[in-house]
Steps between C-alpha positions, in 0.01 A plus 500: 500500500126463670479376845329254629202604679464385868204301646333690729371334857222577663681719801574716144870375522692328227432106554955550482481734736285294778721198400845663602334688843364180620810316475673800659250489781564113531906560484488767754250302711715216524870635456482818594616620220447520093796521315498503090663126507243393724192615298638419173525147656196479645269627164730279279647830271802656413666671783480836250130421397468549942747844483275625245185468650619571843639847368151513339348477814727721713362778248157400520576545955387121532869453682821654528825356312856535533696352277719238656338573826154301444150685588214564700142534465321851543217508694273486194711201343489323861120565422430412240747205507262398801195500336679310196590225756120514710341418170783223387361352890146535430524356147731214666267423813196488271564273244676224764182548685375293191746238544702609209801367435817744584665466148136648382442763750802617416476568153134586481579780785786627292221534168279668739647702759589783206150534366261446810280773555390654826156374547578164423803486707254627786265227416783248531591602819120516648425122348875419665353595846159344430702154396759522825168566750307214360706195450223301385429679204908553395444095583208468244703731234768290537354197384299654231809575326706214320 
């Protein structure tokens, strides 16, 4: 049986992969804790889909699992979780800087977070400066776009 190949982000990370540690991140951030039940809930899968890729994860030292127990993140998961969740906020902040409406944000950031690269998501975060120091232009922009 062939497998099917994972999309790749542009941290080098599995677009599945970013998907479970940011909603770990946001579970941990706001319970204080991930559990299996909780994640499963949260991504809208299976609750064994979540074991599966948690275990997958434990091996790849992105967080530490024990079964019944829940888990934690390593300090390279917590890291890269981080980043994950920075570029969700940059993404987020941008596009409602446009006066876009939140239904649309949020699906356009969840097409693009995975596939960003670098240099643009550094040029989105210089032009999201320039637009918060100079109201009148973000002002202008705003009413250029219909």
């Amino acid at each position: 049986m062939r497998r099917k190949k994972m999309s790749s982000s542009a941290l080098g990370s599995s677009t599945a992969v970013e998907d479970y540690l940011e909603r770990i991140l946001e579970l941990i951030n706001s319970k204080g804790y991930a559990r299996v039940v909780d994640i499963a809930a949260a991504l809208k899968i299976s609750q064994a889909s979540v074991t599966n890729m948690v275990q997958r994860l434990d091996t790849e030292r992105l967080l530490k699992y024990e079964k019944y127990r829940g888990l934690i993140l390593t300090a390279t998961g917590k890291s890269l979780a981080h980043k994950i969740a920075q570029r969700h906020k940059l993404l987020t902040d941008f596009l409602g800087l446009l006066g876009l409406d939140d239904r649309v944000i949020y699906h356009d950031v969840e097409g693009m977070e995975h596939h960003i690269s670098a240099p643009t998501l550094r040029a989105i975060e210089a032009l999201t400066a320039q637009l918060r120091r100079r109201p009148a232009l973000l002002a202008e922009l705003q009413a250029a776009i219909p």
